[in-house]
C-alpha positions in Angstrom: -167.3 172.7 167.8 -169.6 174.5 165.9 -169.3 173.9 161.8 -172.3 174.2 160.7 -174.0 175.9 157.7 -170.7 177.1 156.9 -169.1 176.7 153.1 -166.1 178.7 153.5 -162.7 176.5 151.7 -160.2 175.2 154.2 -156.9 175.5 153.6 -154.0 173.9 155.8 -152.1 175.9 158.5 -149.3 174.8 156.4 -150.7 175.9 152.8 -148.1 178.7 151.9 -144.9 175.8 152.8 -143.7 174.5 149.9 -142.3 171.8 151.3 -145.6 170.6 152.9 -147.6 171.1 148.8 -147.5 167.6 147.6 -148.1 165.7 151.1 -150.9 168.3 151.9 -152.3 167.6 148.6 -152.2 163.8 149.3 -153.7 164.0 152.6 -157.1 165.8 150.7 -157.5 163.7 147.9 -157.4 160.6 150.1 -160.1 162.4 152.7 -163.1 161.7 150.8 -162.0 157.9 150.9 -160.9 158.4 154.5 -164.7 159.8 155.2 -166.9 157.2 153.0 -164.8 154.3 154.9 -166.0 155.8 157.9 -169.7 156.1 156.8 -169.3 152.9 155.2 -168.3 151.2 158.8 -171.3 153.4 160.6 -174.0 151.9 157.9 -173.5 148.3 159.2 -172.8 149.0 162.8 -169.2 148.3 162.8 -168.6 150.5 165.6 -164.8 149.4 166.4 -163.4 150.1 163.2 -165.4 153.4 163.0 -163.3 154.4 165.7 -160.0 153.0 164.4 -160.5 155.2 161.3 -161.5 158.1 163.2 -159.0 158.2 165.8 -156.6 157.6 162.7 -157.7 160.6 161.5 -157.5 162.2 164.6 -154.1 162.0 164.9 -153.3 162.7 160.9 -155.3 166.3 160.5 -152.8 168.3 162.8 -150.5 166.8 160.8 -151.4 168.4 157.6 -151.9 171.7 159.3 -156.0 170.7 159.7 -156.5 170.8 163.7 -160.2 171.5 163.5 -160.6 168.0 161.1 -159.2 166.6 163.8 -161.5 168.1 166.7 -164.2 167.0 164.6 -162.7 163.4 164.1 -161.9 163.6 168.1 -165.5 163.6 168.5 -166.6 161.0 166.9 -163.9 158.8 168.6 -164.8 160.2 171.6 -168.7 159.3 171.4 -168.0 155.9 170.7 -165.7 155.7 173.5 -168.4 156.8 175.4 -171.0 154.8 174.1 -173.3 157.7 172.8 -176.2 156.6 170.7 -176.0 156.0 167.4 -177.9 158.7 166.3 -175.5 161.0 168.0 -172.6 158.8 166.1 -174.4 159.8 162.7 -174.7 163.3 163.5 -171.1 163.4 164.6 -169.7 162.0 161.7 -172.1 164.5 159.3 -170.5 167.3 160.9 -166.9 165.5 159.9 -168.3 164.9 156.3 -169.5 168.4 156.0 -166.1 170.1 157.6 -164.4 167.8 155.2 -166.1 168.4 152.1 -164.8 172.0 152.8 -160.9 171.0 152.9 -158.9 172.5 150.0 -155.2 171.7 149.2 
């Protein structure tokens, strides 16, 4: 998934339904709580709940119409499912924090 070094706005697949407005808007004002939870959890090492939140998110981006929020989510889950390092963790969950800085209701 290649993210980087990109600042164009996301929008949701669903942006132009009316009926999805408000729980669209919901979903991205509660992402930059979502993300610092998740950084919080990486900062002392608590690796399980890392991966409850991301797989949480995971499954919530497609949702609201966000599917490549919820690669980037898939991957941290992944790598700690896999037992990467935790520098690899880090850099996995900057490239979430830096897609998701980019979301947009």
């Amino acid at each position: 998934m290649r993210m980087a070094n990109d600042a164009t706005p996301v929008r949701s697949e669903f942006a132009d339904d009316p009926d999805m407005a408000g729980i669209i808007a919901l979903f991205v004002s509660e992402l930059p709580s979502r993300i610092a939870a998740m950084q919080s959890a990486l900062s002392t090492g608590d690796f399980p709940q890392l991966r409850v939140l991301a797989h949480q998110l995971k499954g919530a981006a497609g949702g609201y119409g966000f599917p490549r929020l919820g690669e980037a989510a898939a991957m941290v889950d992944r790598g700690i499912g896999e037992g990467c390092d935790h520098n690899v963790i880090r850099s996995r969950l900057g490239m979430l924090a830096a897609f998701a800085a980019r979301i947009r209701a």
